[in-house]
BAFI-3210 file (N, C-alpha, C; in Angstrom, 3 decimals, decimal comma, padded with zeros to 6 digits):
// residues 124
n [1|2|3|4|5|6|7|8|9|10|11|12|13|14|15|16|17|18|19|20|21|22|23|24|25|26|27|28|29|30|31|32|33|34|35|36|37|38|39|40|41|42|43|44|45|46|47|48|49|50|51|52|53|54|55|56|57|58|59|60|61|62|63|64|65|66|67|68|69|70|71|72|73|74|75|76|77|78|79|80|81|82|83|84|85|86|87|88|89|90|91|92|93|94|95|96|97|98|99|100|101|102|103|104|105|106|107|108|109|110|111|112|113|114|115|116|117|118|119|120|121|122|123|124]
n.u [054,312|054,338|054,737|056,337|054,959|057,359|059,274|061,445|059,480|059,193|059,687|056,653|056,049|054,585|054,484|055,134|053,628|051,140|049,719|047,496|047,445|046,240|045,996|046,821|048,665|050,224|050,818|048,644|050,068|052,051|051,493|050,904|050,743|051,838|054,158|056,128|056,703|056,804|056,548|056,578|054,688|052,879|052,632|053,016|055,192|056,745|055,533|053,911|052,832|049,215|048,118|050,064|050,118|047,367|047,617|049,637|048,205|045,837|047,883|048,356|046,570|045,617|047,699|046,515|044,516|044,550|045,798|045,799|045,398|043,610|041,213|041,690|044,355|042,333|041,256|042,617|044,007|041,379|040,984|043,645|043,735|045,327|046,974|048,367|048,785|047,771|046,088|045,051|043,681|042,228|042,269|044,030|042,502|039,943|039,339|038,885|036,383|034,993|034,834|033,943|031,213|030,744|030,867|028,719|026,971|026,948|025,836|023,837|022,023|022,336|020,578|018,423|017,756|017,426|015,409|013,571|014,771|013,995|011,084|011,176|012,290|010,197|007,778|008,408]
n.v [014,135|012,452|009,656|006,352|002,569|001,736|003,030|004,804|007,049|010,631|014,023|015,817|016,597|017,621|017,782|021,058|021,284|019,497|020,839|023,423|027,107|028,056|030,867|034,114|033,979|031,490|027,871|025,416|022,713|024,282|024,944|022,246|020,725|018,053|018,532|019,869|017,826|014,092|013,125|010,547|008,788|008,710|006,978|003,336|001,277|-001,376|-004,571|-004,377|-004,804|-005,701|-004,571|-002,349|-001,029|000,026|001,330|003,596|004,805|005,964|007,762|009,279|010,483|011,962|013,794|014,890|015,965|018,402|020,304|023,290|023,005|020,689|020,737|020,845|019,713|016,749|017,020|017,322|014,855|013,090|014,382|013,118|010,360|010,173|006,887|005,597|005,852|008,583|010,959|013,942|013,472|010,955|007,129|005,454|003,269|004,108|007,017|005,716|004,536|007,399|008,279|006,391|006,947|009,951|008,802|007,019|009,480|011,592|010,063|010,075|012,015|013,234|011,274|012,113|014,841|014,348|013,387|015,899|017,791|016,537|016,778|018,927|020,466|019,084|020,364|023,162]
n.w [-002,864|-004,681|-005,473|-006,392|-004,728|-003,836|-002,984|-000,885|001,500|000,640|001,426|000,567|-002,663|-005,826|-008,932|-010,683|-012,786|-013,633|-011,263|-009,995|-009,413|-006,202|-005,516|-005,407|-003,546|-004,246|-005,250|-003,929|-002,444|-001,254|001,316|002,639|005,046|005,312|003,456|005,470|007,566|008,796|006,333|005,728|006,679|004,508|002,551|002,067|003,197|001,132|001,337|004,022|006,900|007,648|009,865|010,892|008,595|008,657|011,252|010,589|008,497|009,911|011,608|009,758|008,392|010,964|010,883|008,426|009,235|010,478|008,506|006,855|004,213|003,363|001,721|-001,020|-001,660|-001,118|-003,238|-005,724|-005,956|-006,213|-008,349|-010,206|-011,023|-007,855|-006,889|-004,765|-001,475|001,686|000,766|001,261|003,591|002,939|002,073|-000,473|-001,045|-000,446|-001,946|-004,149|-003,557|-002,842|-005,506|-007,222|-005,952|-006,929|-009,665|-009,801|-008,671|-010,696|-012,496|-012,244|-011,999|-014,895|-015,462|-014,719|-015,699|-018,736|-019,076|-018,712|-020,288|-022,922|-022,678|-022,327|-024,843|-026,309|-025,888|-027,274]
ca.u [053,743|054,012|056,257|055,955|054,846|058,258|060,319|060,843|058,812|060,031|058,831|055,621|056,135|053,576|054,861|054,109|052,440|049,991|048,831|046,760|047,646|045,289|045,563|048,235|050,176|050,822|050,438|048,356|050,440|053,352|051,068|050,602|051,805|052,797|055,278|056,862|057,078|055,610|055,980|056,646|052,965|051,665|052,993|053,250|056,610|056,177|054,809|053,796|051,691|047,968|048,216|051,136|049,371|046,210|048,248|050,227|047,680|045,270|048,479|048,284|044,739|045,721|048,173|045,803|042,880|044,942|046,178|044,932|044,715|042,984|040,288|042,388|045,225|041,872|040,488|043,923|044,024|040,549|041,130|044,585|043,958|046,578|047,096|049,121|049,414|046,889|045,783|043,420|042,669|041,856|043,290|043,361|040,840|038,511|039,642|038,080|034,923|034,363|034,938|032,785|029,748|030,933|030,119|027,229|026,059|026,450|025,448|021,682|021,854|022,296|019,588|017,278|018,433|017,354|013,675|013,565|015,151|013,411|010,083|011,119|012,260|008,716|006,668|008,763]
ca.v [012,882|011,367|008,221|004,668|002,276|000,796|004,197|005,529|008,355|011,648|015,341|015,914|017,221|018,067|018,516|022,080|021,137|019,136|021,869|024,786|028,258|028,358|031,670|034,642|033,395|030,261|026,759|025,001|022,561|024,805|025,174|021,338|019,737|017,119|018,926|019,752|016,789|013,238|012,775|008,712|008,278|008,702|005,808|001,837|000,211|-002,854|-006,012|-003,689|-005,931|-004,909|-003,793|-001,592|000,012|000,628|002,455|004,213|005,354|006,882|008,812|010,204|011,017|013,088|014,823|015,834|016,690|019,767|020,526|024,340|022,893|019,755|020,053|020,950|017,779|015,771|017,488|017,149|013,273|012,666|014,200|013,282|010,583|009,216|005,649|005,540|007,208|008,863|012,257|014,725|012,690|009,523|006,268|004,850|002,336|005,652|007,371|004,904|005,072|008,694|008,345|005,348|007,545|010,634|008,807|006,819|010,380|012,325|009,406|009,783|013,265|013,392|010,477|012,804|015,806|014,159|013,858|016,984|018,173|016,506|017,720|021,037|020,748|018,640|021,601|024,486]
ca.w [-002,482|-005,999|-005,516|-006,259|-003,726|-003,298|-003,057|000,701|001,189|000,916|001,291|-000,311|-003,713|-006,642|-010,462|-011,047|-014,265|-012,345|-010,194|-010,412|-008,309|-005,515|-005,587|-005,523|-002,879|-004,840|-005,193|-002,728|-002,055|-000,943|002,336|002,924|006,644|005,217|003,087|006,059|008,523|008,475|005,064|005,863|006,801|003,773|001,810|002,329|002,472|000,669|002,225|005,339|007,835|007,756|011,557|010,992|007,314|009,321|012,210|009,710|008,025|011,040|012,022|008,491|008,501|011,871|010,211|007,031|009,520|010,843|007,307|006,067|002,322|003,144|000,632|-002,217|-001,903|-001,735|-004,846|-006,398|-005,243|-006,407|-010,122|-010,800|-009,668|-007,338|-006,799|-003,891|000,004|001,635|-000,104|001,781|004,581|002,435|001,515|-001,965|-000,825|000,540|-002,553|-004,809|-003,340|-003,045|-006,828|-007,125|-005,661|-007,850|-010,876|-009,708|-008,544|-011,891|-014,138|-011,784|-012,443|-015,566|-015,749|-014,313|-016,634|-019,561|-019,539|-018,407|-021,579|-024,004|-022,374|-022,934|-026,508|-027,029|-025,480|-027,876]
c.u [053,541|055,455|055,233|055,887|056,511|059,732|060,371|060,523|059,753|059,338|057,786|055,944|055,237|053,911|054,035|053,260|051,069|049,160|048,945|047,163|046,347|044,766|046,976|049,357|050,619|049,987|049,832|049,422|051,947|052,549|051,019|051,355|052,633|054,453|056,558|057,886|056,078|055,381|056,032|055,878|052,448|051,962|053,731|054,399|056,218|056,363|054,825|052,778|050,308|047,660|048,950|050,767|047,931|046,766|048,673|049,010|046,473|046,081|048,416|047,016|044,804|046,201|047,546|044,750|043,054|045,528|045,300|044,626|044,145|042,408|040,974|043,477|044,138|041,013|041,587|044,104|042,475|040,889|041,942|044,122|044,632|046,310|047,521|048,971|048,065|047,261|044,574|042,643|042,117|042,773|043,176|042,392|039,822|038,329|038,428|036,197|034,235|034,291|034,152|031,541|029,670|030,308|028,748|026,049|025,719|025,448|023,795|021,237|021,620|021,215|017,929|016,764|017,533|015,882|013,484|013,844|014,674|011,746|009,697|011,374|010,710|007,632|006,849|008,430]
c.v [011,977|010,340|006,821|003,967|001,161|001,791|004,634|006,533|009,481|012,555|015,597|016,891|016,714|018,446|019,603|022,192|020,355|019,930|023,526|026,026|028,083|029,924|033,014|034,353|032,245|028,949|026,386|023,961|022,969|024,737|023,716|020,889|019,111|016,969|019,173|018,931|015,737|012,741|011,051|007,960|008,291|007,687|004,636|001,380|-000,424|-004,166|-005,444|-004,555|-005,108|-003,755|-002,427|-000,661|000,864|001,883|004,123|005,040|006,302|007,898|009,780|011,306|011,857|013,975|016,067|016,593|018,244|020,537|021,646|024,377|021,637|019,642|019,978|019,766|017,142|015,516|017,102|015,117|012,704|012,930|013,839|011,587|009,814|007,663|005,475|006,820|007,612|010,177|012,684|014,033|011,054|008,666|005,951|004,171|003,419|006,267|007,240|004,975|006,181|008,835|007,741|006,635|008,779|010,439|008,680|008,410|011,694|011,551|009,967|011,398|013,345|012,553|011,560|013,950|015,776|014,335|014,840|018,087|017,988|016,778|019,130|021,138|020,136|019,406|022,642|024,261]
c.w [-003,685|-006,120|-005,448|-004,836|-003,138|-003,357|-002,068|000,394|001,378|000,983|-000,019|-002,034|-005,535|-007,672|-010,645|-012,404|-014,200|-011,600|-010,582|-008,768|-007,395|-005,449|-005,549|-004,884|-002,942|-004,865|-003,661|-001,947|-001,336|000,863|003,302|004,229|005,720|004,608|003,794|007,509|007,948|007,430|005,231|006,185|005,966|002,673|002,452|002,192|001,957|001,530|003,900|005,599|007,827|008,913|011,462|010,198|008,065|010,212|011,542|009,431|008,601|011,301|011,044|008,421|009,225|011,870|009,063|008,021|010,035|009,679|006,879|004,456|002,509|001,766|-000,821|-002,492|-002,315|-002,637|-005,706|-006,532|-006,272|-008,219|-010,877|-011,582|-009,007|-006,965|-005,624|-002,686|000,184|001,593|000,481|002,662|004,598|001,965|000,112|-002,380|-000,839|-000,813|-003,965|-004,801|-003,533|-005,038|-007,447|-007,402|-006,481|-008,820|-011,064|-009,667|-010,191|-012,441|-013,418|-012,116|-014,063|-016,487|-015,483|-015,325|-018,120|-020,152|-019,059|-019,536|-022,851|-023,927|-022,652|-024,427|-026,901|-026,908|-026,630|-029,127]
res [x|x|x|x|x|x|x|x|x|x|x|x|x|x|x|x|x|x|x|x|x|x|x|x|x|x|x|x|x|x|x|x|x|x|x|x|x|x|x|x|x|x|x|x|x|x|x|x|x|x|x|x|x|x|x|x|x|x|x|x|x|x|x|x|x|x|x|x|x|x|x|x|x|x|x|x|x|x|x|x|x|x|x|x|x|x|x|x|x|x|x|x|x|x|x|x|x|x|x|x|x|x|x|x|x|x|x|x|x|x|x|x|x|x|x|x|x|x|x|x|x|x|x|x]
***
């Protein structure tokens, strides 16, 4: 699924230097739907009508939601992280966000973290 947005889509495929074994019986994405049908839902022709990208992209979503590696594409998607197509259920727009709230959510963590830390070194 790593193609430019102005390349027709083709069967999902994952540089194995990119991706981590899931586990002995291989790469995750060797398991992926989309690898094997459908791959033409998950990326935009160019100058696709909003109507038609929206459609598109629900059918995609229906495809990932039956997908037995879901979470891993949209762990893969989230850290790489892709630009293009939807990955794990999400769009690039969706993508963004969950990434968005990611940071926002460490940085508060790690806001929290802090006085907490120098409390304890000021007690020892």
């Amino acid at each position: 699924m790593l193609q430019t947005p102005h390349q027709p889509p083709q069967a999902a495929v994952v540089p194995s230097q990119r991706v981590t074994a899931r586990d002995q019986d291989g790469p995750w994405h060797s398991e992926a739907v989309c690898r094997r049908d459908e791959a033409g839902l998950f990326f935009a022709p160019s100058k696709e009508p909003t109507a038609a990208r929206l459609s598109r992209e629900e059918a995609a979503k229906r495809v990932c939601a039956r997908c037995p590696v879901l979470v891993a594409c949209r762990e893969h998607a989230l850290l790489q992280p892709e630009p293009y197509g939807v990955w794990g259920g999400l769009t690039a727009a969706e993508r963004r966000v969950v990434l968005a709230r990611r940071r926002r959510r460490d940085a508060e963590l790690q806001k929290t973290a802090r006085p907490a830390i120098s409390h304890i070194a000021a007690a020892g």
